[in-house]
C-alpha positions in Angstrom: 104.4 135.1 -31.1 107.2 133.1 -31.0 108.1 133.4 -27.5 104.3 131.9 -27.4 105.1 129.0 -29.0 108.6 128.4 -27.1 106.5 128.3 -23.9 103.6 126.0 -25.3 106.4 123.6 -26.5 108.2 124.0 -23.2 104.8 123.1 -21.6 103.6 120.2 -23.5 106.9 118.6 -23.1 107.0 119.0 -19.6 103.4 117.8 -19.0 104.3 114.8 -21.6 107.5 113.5 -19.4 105.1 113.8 -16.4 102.7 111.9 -17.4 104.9 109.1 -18.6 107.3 109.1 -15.4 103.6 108.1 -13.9 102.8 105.2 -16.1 105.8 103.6 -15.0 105.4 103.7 -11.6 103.9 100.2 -10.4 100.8 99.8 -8.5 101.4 99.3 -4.6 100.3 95.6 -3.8 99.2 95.0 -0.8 99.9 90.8 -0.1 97.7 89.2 2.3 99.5 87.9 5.5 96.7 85.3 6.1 98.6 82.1 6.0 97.1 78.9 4.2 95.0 76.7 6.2 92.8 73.4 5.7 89.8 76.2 5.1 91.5 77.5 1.9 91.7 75.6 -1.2 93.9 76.9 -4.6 92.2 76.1 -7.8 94.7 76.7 -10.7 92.8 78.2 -13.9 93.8 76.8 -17.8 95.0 80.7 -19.0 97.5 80.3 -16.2 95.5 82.0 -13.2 94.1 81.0 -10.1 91.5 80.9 -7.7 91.3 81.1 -3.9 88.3 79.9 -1.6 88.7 80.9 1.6 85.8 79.5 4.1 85.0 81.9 6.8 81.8 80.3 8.1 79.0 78.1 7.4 77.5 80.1 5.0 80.2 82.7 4.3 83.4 82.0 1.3 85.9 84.7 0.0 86.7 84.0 -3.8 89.7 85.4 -4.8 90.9 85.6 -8.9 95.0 86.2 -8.8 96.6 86.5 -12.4 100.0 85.7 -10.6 99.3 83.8 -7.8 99.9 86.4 -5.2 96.8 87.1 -3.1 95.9 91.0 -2.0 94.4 92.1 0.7 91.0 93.6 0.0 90.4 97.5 0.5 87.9 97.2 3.2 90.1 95.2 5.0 93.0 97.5 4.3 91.3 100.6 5.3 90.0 99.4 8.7 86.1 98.7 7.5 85.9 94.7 8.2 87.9 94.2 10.9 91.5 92.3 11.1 90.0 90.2 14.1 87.3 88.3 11.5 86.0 85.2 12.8 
């Protein structure tokens, strides 16, 4: 029985490390290479964030909200489903 317990305790701590080792990893951020033009505009926010417009077309905007004023690429453009070639 108390080998048992040894190895639970062994266990949870191991798991428990584990799981905080993860936490502290940061998220991968993937910046956007798109330079700014005359069809982007920066609006700063009053709790200290931002918004960028990007105009892609007559009819077509990108709104992006940035907590730190660096702008990510999106996951469909990351992963290959809108195309880097975008008009």
């Amino acid at each position: 029985m108390r080998n048992y317990l040894n190895c639970l305790l062994l266990a949870t701590m191991v798991l428990t490390s584990q799981a905080r080792s993860e936490e502290a990893k940061p998220a991968p951020v993937w910046l956007d290479a798109a330079p700014m033009t005359g069809q982007n505009v920066v609006l700063p926010l009053e709790g200290g964030g931002s918004v960028r417009i990007d105009v892609l077309g007559e009819q077509l905007f990108r709104i992006r909200y940035s907590k730190t004023g660096k702008w990510t690429e999106s996951a469909l453009n990351r992963y290959g489903v809108f195309t880097s070639a975008f008009p």
